[in-house]
N, C-alpha and C positions, 0 to 999 in steps of 0.2 A: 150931112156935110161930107163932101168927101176927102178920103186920107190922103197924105202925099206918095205917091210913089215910091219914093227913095225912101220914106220911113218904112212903108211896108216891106220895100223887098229887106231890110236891116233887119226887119221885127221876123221877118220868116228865115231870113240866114238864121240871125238868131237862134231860133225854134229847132230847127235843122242841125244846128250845132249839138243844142242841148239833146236832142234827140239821139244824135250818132254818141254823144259823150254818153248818157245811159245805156243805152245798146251795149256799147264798149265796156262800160262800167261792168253792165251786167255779165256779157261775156267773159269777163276776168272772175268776178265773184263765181261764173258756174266754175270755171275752170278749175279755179280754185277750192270751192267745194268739192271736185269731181277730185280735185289732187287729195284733200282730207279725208275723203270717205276712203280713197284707195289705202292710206296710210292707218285710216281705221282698221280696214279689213287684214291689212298686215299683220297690223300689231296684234290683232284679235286673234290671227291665226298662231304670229308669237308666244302668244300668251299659253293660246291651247298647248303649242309645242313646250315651252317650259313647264306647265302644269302636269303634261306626259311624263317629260322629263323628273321633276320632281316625285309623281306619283310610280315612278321606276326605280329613281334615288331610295324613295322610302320602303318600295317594298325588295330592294337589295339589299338594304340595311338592315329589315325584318328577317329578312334569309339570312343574312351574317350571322345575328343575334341571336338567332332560332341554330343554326350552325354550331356556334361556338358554345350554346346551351347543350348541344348535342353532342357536340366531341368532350367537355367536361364531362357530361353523364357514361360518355362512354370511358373517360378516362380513370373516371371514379370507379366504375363497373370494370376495367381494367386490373385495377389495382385491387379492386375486391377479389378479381381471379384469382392474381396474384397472390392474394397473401393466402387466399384459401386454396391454392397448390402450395404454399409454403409449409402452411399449417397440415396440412395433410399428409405431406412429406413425411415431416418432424412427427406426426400423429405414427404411419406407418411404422418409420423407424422405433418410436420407441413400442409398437407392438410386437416386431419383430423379435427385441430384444426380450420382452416380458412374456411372451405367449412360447414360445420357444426354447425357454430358461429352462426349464426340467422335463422336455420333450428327450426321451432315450434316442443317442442317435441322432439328433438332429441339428448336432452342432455344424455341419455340412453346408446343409440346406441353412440353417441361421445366419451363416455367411453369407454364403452367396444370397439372399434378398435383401440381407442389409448394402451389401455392394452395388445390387441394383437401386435400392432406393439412393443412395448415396452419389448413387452415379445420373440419376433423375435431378436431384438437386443442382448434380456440377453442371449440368444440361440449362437450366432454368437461367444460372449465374453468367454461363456464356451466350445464351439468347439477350441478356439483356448488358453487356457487356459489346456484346454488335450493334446495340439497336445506338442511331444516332440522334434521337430526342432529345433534345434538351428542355425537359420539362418539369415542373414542380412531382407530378407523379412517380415518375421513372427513380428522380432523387429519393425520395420515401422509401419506395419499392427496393430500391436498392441499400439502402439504411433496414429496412427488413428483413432485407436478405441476409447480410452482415451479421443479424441480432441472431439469426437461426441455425448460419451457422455457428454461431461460439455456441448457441445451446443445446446443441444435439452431438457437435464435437464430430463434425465432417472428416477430422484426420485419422479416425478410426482406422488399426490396423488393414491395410488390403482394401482401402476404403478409394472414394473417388480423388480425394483429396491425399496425396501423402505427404506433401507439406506441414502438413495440422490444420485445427482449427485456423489458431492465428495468422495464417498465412491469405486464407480462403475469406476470412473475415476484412483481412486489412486489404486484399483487393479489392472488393465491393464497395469497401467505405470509403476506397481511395478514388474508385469510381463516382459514387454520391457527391465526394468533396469536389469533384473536378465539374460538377453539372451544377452545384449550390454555390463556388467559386462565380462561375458565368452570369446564371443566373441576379447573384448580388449585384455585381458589378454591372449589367446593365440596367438597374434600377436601384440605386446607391438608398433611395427615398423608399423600399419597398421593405419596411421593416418583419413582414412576415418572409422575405426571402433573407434578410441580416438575420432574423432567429434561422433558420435551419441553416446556414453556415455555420454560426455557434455548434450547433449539434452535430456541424459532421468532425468541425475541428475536437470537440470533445470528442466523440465515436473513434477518430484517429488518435488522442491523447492516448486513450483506455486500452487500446490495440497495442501500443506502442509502449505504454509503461506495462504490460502482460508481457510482452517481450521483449523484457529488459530493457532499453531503449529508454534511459531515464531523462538524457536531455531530447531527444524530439517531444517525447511526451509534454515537459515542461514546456516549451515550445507552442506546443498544438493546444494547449491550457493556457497559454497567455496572450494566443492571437481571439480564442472565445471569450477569454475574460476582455479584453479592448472591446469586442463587437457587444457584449453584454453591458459594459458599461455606459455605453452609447444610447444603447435601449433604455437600461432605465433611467436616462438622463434625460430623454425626451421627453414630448410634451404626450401626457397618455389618450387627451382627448383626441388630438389630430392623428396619435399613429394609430390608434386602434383602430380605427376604422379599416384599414388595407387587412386589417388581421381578422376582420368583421367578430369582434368581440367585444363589451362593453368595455368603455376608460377604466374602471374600476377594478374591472379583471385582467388586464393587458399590465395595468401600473404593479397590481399584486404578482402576477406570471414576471414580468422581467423583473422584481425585486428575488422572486426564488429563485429564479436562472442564475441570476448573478452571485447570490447566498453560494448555492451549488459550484459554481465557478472558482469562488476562492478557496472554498471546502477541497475541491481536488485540486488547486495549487498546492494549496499546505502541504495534501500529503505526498505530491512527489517532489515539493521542498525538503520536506521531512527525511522521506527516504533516499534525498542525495544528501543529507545531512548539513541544509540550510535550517539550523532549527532555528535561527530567530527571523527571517525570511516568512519561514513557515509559521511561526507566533503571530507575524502580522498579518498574515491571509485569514488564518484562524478567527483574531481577534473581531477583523474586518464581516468575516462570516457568521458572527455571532452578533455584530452589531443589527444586521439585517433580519435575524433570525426574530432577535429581542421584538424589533417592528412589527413583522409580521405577525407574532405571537399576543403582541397585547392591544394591534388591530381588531384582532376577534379571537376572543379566549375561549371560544366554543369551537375551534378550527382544531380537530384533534390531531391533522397533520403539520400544522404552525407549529402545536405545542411539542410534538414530536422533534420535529427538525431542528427546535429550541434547544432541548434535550441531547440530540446528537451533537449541535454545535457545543454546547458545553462540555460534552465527554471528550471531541477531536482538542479541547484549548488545554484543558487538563493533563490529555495525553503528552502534548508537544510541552506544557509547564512543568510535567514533570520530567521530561527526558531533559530538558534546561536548568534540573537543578530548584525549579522555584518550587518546592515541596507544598508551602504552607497555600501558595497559590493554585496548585491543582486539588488539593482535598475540597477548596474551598469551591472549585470548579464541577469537581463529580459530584460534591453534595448538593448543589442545585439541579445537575442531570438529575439524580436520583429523583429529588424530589417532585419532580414531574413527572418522570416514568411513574412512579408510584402512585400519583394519579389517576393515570392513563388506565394504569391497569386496574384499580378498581373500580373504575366507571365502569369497566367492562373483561370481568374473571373470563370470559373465553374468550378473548381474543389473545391469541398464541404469540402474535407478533409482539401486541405489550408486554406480556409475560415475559416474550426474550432480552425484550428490551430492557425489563427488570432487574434481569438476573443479569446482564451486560454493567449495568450503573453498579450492581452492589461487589462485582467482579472488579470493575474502575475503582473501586471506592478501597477494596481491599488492597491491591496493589501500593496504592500511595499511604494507606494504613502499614503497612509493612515495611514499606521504605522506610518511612520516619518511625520506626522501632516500637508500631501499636502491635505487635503481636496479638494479644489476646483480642483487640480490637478487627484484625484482620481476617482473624479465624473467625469469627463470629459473623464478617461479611461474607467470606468465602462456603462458608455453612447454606445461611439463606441462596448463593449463587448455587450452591451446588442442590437444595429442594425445591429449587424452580426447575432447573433441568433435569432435575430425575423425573417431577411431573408432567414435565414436557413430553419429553423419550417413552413414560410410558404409556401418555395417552396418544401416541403415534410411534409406536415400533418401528415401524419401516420408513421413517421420515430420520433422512441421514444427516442432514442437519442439522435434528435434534440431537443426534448418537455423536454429531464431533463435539456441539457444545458442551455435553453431558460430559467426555472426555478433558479437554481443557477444564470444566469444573475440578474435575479430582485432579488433573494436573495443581490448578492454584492450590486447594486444598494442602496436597500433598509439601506442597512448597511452603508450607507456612509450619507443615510440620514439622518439617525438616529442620527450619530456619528456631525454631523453639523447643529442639533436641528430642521431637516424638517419633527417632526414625521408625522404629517397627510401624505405627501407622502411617508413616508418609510412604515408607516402603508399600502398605495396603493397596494406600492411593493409586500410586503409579502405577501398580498392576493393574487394578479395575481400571484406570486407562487405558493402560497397552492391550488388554481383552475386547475395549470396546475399537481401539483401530484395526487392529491385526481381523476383526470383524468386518469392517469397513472397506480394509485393501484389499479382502477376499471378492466383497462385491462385485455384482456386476456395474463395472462404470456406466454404461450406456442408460441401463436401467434407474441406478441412482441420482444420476446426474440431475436429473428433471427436478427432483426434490429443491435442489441446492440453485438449479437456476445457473448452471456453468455447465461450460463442455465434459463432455465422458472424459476425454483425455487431461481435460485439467481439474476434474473432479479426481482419477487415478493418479496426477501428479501430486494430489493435497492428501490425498489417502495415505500414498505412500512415505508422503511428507513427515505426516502425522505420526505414522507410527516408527520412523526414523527419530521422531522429536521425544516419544517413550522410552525407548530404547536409550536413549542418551539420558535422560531424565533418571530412568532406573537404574542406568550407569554410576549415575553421579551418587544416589542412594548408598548405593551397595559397596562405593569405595569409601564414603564417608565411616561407613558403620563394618569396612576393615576388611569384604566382602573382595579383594581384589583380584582373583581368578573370576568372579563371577559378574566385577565390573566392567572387567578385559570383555568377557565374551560378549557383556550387552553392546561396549563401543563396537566391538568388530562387527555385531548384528548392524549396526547405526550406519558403521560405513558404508559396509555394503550395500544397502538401498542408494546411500547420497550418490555414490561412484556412480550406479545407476541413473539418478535421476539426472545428474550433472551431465555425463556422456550421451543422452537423450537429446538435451540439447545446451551443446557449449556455451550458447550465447545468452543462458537463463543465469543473470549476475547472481540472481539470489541460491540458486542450485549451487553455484560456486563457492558462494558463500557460506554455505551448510555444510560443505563438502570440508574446506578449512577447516571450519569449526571442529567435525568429525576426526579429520587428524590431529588437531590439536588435544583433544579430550582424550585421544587413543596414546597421545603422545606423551599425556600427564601420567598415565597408569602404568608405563610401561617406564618410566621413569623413575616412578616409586617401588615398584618390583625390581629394580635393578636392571632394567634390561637397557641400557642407556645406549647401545649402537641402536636396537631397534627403535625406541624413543628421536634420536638423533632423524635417522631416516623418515619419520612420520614429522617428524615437525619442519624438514626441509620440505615435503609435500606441502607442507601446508606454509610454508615462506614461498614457493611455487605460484601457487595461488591467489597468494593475498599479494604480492608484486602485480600480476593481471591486473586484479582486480585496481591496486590502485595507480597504475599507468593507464587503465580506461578512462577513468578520472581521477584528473590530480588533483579536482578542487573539493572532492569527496572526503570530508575531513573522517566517518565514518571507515573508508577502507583506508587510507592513511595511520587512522590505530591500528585496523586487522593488521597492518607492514608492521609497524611497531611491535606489536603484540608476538610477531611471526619471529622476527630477529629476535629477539627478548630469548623466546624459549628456544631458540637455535642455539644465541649464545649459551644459556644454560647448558642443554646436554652435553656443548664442546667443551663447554666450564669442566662439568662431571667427568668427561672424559679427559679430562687434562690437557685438550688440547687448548690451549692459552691466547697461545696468538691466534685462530680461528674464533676463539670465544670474542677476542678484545675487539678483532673488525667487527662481526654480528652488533654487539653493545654500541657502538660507537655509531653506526648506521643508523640505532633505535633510538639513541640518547639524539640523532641530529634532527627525526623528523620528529621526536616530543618538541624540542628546542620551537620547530620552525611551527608544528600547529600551537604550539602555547604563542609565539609571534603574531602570529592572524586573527589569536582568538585566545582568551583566555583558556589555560584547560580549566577544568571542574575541580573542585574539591577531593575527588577519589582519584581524580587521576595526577594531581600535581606533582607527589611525592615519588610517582613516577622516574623523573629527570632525575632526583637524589639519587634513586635505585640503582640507576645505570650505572652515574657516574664513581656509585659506592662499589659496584662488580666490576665494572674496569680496573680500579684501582686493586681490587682482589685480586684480579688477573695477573693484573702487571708486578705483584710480588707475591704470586702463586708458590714461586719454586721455595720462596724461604721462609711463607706459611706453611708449607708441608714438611719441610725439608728440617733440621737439626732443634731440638726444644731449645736449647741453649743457646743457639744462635737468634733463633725466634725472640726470647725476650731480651735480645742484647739491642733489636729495633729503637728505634725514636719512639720517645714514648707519645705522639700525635699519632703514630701509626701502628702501634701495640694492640688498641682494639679493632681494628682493619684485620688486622692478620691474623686473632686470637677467634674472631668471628668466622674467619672464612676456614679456619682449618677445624672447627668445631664441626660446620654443615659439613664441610666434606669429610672429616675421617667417617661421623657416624652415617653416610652413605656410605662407606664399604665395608660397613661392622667393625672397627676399632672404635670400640663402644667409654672404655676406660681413656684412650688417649682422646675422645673427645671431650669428655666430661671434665677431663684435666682441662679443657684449653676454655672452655663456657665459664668453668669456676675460679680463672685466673680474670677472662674477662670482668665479670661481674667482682671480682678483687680489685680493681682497679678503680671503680667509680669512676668511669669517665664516657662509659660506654653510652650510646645513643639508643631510641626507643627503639629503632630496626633491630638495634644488635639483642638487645634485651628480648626482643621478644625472639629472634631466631633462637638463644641459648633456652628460652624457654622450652621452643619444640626439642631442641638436642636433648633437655631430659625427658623431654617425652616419647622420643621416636627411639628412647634408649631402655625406657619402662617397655614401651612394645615388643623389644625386642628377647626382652627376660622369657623362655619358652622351657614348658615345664618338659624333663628329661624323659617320662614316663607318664603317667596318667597324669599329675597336676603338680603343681608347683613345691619345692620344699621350703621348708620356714628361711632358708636363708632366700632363698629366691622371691619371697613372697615380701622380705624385708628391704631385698636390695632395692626390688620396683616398688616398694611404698619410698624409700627414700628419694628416688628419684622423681614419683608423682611432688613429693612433697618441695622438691627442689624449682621444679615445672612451673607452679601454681606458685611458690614466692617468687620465682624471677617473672612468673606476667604481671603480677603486683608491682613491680619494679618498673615494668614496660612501660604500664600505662600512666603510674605515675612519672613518668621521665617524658608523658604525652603521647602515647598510642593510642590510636583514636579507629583504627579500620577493625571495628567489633565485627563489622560481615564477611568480613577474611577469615576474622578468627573465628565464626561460627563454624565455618565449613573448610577449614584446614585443616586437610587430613594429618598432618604431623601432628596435632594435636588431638586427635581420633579416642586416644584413650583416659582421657580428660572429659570428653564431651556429656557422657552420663550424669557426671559428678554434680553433687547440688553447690560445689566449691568452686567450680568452672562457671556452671551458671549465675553464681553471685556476683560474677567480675563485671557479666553481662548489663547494658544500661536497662533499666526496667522500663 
């Protein structure tokens, strides 16, 4: 059959259609494949590029790491140079000084290499003073540099340095502090960069309280104790890590940093004379100690530092007055040094340690009136240091402690009427200083771990503090020519050490000292202009001293103290109204430190004193002046003026019109514990003065001074019954010198 036409041609458009619509189809699909594959190829090459790129990223990163592995290694290796030109330095130095030492002739040449090496050293400090790193190394390197000079003592005469030590030390450190400053602060979270800030501001405290400088010191001790606190307040597992040291050891290290911290607060609270400031640093320091020590009781430096902290609280409870609270302080030091050192008989440091507790322990035995108890500490302190000393001669460390040994010795002899061997003592002291300041500083210093020059400042110290010591012996036990000459030996060094450098408080304060001692002898000799003029030196001084700091309640006594015996000489000298301003200056600043602060027990009676000498003053002319007019006084002021004209006739030898004026006193019944006991010295200082006309005494002479001992010894009876209580006056008052043998004197004494 055939198709219709018109269907066919429909059916082949049709066809025709579909045909061109797949064509078309097709050709878009190629197209569009050909567009995918292009975007393939792209991306593929993409790929490659970022996989280049990354495998460039990673090995730049490798080169960093490898980099930065390399500059620590060299940085490390840096500092190793460093400290091994330090130590080499310091090595040479002290060859110079020891190889050299008994070369004939060649003290020439031992300068000039010491000048060279010294001048190698100043070399090193200015290299790295230019360098502008600011990096954990350089900060170290320069904290070492600091360390070596205070220990070789760069200020050496003609040296590199003629500043001192201290000056050469406090640059470098001040250097450290300005790189560990930066450093903190850009990484506030970087607690091993917060610990070496601690250590530079400590390193600056140490620099600063050596150079008198007692408030920066405190200062630079309280910004390391804030950064220390910090530390051990944080979490040990999270910081430890930057410190790359286990939690365990980071928690233990910032609990002793901190111990350490409060421990050198106290003592430059101490030594500005915050003693209770300084009680809480202490206490604080001991609470940590306590921790660390019963953490692990097999930590022979835990127990140690335990031990220390207990001797610093005792020290500061006993300058506070709380007596019963420091024995009970050194007897737990003790009892752990005690330990320490038989764990282990050769180890020296425990040994010293030993002899330091039983030294602590005698002091506060002697305070509180254990005499026999004190001797018996000071005994063992003194057969540990002679053990010491002689199994190390040349270790001068041993040779000062050994010194101080017989110093306390001596002291206790003294204080329990055995002058002839306290006299022993002090000499075998002053033998082993006057040995000592002979040395060579440079060479000994290494022993003791201080600079040469501040090793010859302590030398010289030392045997300054003999000299005074033996002073004070020899005038007790009557010796007063040969008292005079030890003070004037005594001055003579302090004037020294003082003029070395002005700005050393403590030199200053030795120096006072030394005039006032010179001031007491020369006073009791009769020499009262000279006495006068040494003790304005020494009000000179002690005014310095306490306008440096007025909150220093410590040199605020030395002012008091200073006026005190000012007014006295002007007293003796009659000049009255000079005496009454002096007293009245001294009565205002007792007044004002008993306001701020209670005074102590020794010193309260003080303010009496004054106010008891002014009043002497102010009716001077009619205590000395007509008898009969004298007892026509008020009788409220009869023993005012019956007292004062007693002290002073028997300073000018009118020996009978004083004895008249003590025996009316003590007539009267009315008289006070001061007066009583000054009438007492009036008959003694009147027994003294009984001197035999020819070879010894005659029976009336031998009877007047027994009367007058006998008059001595009932009116202190009278003293103490009326309440006199300062027995450590009356041990070592000389007015009473010829009393002190007696076993009738000693009986007064408290047992």
């Amino acid at each position: 059959m055939k198709r219709h036409p018109t269907l066919v041609v429909a059916t082949a458009a049709t066809a025709l259609i579909s045909l061109v619509s797949l064509a078309a189809i097709a050709s878009v699909v190629g197209q569009s494949n050909r567009s995918l594959a292009a975007k393939n190829t792209e991306l593929d090459a993409k790929n490659t590029e970022l996989e280049q790129a990354n495998q460039r990223e990673r090995q730049a990163t490798l080169l960093a790491q490898q980099n930065a592995t390399k500059a620590e290694q060299n940085a490390t290796v840096a500092r190793e140079q460093s400290q091994l030109a330090l130590k080499s330095l310091e090595s040479v130095i002290f060859d110079i000084q020891r190889k050299l030492k008994n070369v004939a002739g060649a003290g020439d040449l031992q300068r000039t290499l010491l000048q060279t090496a010294l001048a190698r050293l100043q070399e090193v400090s200015d290299q790295f003073a230019s360098r502008s790193a600011i990096d954990r190394n350089t900060q170290i390197a320069l904290i070492d540099l600091g360390d070596v000079f205070l220990r070789i003592g760069a200020g050496t005469s003609g040296g590199a340095d003629a500043d001192g030590p201290l000056t050469a030390a406090r640059k470098v450190y001040q250097q450290a502090f300005d790189i560990a400053q930066r450093l903190a602060a850009a990484d506030p979270s970087d607690a091993q960069a917060q610990r070496d800030l601690s250590i530079s501001y400590e390193k600056l405290g140490n620099v600063q309280l050596q150079s008198g400088q007692v408030t920066e010191a405190l200062g630079s001790y309280q910004q390391c104790l804030a950064i220390r606190q910090k530390l051990a307040a944080a979490d040990p597992t999270e910081v430890a890590g930057t410190l790359r040291v286990p939690s365990a050891a980071f928690a233990r290290q910032a609990q002793r940093d901190l111990s350490i911290s409060y421990e050198r607060l106290g003592n430059v609270q101490l030594q500005s004379g915050q003693v209770t400031e300084a009680l809480g640093s202490y206490q604080k320091d001991l609470a940590i100690s306590q921790k660390l020590a019963s953490a692990d009781p097999s930590d022979a430096q835990a127990q140690r530092d335990l031990s220390i902290s207990y001797n610093m609280l005792g020290d500061v409870q006993l300058q506070s007055g709380q007596v019963t609270e420091a024995r009970g302080s050194y007897q737990k030091g003790l009892a752990i040094s005690q330990k320490l050192a038989a764990a282990d008989p050769s180890d020296a440091q425990a040994q010293r340690d030993l002899s330091v507790s039983y030294e602590k322990l005698g002091d506060v035995q002697l305070q509180s009136g254990q005499v026999t108890e004190a001797l018996r500490s000071y005994e063992q302190d003194l057969e540990i240091s002679q053990k010491l000393a002689a199994a190390d001669p040349s270790n001068a460390r041993a040779l000062r402690d050994l010194s101080i040994s017989y110093d306390r010795l001596g002291n206790v002899q003294l204080q329990s009427g055995q002058v002839t061997e306290a006299l022993r003592s002090y000499e075998q002291g002053l033998a082993i200083r006057q040995k000592l300041a002979a040395a060579d500083p440079t060479e000994v210093a290494g022993t003791l771990r201080v600079p040469s020059a501040a090793f010859a400042r302590q030398a010289q110290r030392g045997l300054s503090i003999s000299y005074e010591k033996l002073g004070n012996v020899q005038l007790q036990s009557g010796q007063v020519t040969e008292a005079l000459r030890s003070y004037e030996q005594d001055l003579e060094i302090r004037q020294k050490l003082a003029a070395a450098d002005p700005s050393d408080a403590q030199a200053q304060r030795d120096l006072s000292v030394s005039y006032n001692k010179l001031g007491n002898v020369q006073l009791q000799s009769g020499q009262v202009t000279e006495a006068l003029r040494s003790y304005e030196q020494f009000l000179e001084i002690s005014q310095k001293l306490a306008a440096a700091d007025p909150s220093d309640a410590r040199a605020q006594f030395g002012l008091y103290v200073s006026l005190a015996k000012t007014g006295e000489a002007n007293q003796k000298a009659k000049r009255f109204e000079n005496a009454i301003s002096s007293y009245e200056k001294a009565l205002k600043i007792l007044q004002e430190l008993d306001r701020v602060k209670p005074l102590p027990p020794p010193q309260k009676p003080q303010i009496g004193l004054m106010q008891q000498r002014i009043q002497q003053c102010k009716h001077s002319a009619t205590a000395l002046g007509d008898w009969k007019t004298l007892l026509e006084q008020p009788a409220d002021l009869l023993p005012v003026l019956l007292d004062l004209r007693g002290t002073q006739l028997v300073q000018e030898g009118r020996t009978a019109d004083a004895i008249q004026a003590v025996a009316k006193l003590r007539e009267l019944g009315t008289a006070m514990a001061g007066q009583l006991y000054n009438a007492a010295c009036v008959y003694s200082l009147c027994a003294a003065a009984i001197k035999p006309e020819k070879d010894e005494l005659t029976a009336e002479q031998v009877a007047e001074r027994q009367k007058h001992i006998d008059h001595a010894l009932e009116t202190l009876r009278e003293a103490i019954k009326a309440g006199w209580k300062d027995f450590a006056h009356m041990q070592k008052d000389h007015d009473l010198t010829v009393l002190r043998d007696m076993p009738e004197f000693r009986a007064l004494l408290p047992q």
